[in-house]
C-alpha positions in Angstrom: 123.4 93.1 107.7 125.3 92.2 104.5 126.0 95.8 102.1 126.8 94.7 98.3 127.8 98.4 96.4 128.3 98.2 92.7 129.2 101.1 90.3 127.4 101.3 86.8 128.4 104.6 85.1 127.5 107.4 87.0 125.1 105.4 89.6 126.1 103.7 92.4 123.5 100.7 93.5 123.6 99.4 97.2 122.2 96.7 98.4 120.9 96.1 101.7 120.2 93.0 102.8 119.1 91.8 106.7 118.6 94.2 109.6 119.8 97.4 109.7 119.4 97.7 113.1 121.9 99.5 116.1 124.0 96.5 116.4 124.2 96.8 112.5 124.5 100.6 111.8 127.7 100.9 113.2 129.1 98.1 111.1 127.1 99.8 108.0 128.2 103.2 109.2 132.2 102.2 108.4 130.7 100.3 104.9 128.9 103.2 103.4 132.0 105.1 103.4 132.8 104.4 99.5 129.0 105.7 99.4 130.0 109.7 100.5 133.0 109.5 98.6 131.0 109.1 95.8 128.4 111.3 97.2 128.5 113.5 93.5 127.0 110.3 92.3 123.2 109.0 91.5 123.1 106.3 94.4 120.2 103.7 94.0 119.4 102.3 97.6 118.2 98.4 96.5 115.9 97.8 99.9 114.2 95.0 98.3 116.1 92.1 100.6 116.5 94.7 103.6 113.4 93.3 106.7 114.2 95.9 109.5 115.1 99.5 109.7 116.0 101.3 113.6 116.4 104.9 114.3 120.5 104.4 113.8 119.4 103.0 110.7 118.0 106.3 109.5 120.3 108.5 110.8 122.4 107.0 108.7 120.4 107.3 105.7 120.1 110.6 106.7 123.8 111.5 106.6 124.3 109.9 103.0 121.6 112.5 102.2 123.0 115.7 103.4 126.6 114.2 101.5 124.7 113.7 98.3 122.8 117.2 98.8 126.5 118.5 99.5 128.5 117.1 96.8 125.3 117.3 94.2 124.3 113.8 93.9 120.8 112.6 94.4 119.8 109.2 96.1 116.4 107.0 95.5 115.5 103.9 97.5 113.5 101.4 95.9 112.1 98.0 96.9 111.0 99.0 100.7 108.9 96.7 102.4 105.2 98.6 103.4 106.7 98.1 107.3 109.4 100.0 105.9 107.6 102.6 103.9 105.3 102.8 107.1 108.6 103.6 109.3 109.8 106.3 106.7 106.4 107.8 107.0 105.9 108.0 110.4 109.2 109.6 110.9 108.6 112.0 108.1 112.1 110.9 106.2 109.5 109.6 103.7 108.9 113.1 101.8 113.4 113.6 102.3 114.1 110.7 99.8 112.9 109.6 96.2 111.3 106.4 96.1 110.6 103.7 93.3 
């Protein structure tokens, strides 16, 4: 799971590329750090390149949501994958998040 964060303004835009799967969400736990620091910030969730998502995985995204919610920031994913989407759905993160 590669993370590639980028400021532009008042947005930051992640990347995620690979699997975020448990092996991976501990490694992407320590990476998103820069991500709830800026949690006051529009963050743009780039999915596009990301194939896999576990349960870790969405606790995670989870926690960046109740930072942004905290701080007043606001994230949207865009790019998932329909097995993705599907996950989100089933899950019922789906109606927690913005999506493009």
């Amino acid at each position: 799971m590669t993370l590639e964060i980028s400021q532009n303004g008042n947005q930051m835009i992640v990347k995620l590329i690979g699997r975020l799967d448990t092996a991976a969400s501990m490694q992407f736990s320590a990476d998103m750090e820069p991500l709830v620091d800026n949690a006051d910030k529009q963050i743009l969730l780039d999915c596009s390149e990301l194939q896999f998502i576990s349960s870790s995985g969405l606790r995670l995204f989870l926690s960046l949501r109740k930072a942004t919610i905290a701080k007043g920031g606001n994230i949207t994913i865009k790019g998932v994958s329909p097995e993705i989407k599907q996950v989100f759905t089933i899950t019922g993160f789906y109606s927690l998040f913005s999506f493009e």
